[in-house]
VOVEX-657546 format. One record per residue (C-alpha): x, y, z; residue number from 1. Coordinates in pm, 1 decimal. Each point is the difference from the previous one (the first is absolute). Layout:
residues N
<node x="X" y="Y" z="Z" n="NUM"/>
...
end
This chain:
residues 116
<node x="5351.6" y="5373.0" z="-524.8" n="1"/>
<node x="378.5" y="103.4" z="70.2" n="2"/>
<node x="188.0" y="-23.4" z="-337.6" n="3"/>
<node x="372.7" y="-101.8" z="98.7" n="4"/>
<node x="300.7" y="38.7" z="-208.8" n="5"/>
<node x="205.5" y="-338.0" z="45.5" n="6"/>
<node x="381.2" y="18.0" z="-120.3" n="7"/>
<node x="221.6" y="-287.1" z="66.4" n="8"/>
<node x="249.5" y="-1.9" z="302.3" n="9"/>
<node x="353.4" y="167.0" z="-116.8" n="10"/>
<node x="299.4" y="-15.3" z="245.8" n="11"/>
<node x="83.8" y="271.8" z="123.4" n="12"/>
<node x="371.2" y="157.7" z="15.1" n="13"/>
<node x="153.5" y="-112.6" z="349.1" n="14"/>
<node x="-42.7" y="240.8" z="306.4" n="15"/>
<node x="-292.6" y="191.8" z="-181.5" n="16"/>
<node x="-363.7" y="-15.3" z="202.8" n="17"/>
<node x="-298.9" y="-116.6" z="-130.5" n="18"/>
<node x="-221.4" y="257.6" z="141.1" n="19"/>
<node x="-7.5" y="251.3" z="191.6" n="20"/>
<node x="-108.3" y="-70.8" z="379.7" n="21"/>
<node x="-327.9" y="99.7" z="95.2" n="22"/>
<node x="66.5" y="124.4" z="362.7" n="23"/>
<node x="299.7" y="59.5" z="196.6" n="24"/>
<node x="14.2" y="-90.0" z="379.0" n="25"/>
<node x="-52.4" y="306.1" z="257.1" n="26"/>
<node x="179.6" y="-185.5" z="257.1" n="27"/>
<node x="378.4" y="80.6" z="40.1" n="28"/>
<node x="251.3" y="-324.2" z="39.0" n="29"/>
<node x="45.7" y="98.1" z="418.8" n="30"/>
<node x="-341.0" y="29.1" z="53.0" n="31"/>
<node x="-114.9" y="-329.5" z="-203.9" n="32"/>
<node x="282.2" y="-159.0" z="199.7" n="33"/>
<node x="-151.9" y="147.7" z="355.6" n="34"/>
<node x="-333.2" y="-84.5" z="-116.3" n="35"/>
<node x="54.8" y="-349.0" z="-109.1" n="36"/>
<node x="219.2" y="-98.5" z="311.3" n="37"/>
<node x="-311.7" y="125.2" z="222.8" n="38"/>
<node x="-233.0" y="-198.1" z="-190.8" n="39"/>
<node x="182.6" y="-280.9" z="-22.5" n="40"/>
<node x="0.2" y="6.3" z="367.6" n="41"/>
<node x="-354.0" y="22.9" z="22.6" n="42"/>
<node x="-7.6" y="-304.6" z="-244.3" n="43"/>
<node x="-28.6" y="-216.5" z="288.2" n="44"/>
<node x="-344.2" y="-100.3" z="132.3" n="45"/>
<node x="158.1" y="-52.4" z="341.4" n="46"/>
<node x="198.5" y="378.4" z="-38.0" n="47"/>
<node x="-339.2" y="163.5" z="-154.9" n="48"/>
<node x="-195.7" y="-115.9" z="295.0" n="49"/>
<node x="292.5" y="122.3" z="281.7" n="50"/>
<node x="-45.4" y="329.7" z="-198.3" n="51"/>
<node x="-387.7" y="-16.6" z="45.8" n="52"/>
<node x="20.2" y="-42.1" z="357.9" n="53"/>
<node x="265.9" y="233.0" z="111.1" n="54"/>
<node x="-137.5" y="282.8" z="-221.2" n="55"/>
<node x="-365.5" y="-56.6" z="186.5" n="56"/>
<node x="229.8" y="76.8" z="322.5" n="57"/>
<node x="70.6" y="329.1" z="187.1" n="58"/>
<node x="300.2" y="-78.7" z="130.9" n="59"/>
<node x="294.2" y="-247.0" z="-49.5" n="60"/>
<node x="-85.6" y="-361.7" z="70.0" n="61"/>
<node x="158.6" y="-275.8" z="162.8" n="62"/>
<node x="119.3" y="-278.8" z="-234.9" n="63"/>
<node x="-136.0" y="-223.2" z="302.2" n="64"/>
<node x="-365.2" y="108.4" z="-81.5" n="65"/>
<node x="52.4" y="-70.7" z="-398.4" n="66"/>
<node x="171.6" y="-374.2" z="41.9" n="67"/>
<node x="-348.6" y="-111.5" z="70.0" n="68"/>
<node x="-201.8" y="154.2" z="-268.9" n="69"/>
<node x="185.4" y="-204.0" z="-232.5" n="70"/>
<node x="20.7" y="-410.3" z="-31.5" n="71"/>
<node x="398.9" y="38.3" z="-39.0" n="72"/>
<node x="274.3" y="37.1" z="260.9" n="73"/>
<node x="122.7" y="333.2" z="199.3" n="74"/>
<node x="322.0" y="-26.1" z="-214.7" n="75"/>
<node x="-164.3" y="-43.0" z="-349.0" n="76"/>
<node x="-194.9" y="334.8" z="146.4" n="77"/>
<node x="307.8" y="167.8" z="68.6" n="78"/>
<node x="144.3" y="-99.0" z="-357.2" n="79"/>
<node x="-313.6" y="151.3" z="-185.0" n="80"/>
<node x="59.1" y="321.0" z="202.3" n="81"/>
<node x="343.8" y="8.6" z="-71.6" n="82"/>
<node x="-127.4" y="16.8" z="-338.9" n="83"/>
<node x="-212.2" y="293.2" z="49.7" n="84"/>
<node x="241.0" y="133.2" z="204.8" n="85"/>
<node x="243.0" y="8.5" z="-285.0" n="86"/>
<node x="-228.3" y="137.7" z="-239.4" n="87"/>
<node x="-70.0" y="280.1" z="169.3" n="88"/>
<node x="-371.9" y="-126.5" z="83.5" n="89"/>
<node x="22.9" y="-37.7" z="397.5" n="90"/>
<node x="233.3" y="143.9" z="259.8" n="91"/>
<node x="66.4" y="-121.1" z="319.0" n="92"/>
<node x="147.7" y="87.4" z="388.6" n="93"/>
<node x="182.3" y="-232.7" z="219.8" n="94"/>
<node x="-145.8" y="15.5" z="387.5" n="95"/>
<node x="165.0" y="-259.6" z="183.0" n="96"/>
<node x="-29.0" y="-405.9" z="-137.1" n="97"/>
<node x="-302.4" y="126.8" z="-222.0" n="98"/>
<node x="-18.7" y="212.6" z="-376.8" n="99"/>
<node x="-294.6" y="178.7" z="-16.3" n="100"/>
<node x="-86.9" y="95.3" z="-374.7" n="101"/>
<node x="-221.5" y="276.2" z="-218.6" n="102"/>
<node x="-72.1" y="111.0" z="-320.3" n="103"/>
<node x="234.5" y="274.1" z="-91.5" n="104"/>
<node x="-170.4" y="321.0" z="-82.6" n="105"/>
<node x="-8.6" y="56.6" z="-399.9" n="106"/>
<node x="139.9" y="-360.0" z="-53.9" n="107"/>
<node x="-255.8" y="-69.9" z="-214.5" n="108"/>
<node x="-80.9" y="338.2" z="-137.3" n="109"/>
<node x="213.9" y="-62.5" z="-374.7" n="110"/>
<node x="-121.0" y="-287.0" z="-58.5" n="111"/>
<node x="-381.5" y="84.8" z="65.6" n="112"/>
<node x="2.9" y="301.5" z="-196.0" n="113"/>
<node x="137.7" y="-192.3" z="-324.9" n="114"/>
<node x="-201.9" y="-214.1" z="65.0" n="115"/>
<node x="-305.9" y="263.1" z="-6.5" n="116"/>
end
């Protein structure tokens, strides 16, 4: 049995803490702010997939082969690699009417070792 000192509640001047904190964050403002953007790009079920696939991939792939892995249309495909794009996740190279895309090297490298 734990024998516990109870005192009432008293307010506290304004602007002082009530404790102390326990831990502080390791994660710099930039990097949280790198991270988060890349996650919240993977936050899509759709995006997450497109990462799947193009990461199983040597090479760059044809956003004609992923249209029909997915039960949405070629410019909802293009949107969610946009996405990626943006965040830093995929990369892609114009050859003619067709983008082919890939997983940039290291994209997901931050994240995955925070993460670990």
């Amino acid at each position: 049995m734990i024998d516990l000192e109870l005192v009432p509640k008293q307010k506290r001047p304004a602007g002082e803490r009530c404790c102390e904190p326990v831990v502080y964050p390791d994660v710099e403002r930039q990097q949280a702010e790198r991270m988060a953007a890349v996650a919240k790009a993977l936050g899509d079920p759709v995006r997450l997939q497109l990462v799947d696939v193009l990461r199983k991939h040597a090479g760059a792939v044809c956003v004609c082969e992923l249209v029909p892995l997915f039960d949405i249309s070629q410019p909802t495909v293009s949107h969610h690699l946009k996405v990626l794009r943006e965040a830093g996740i995929v990369g892609s190279e114009r050859q003619g009417l067709w983008a082919y895309y890939y997983v940039k090297p290291g994209a997901l490298k931050e994240l995955s070792a925070w993460l670990t």
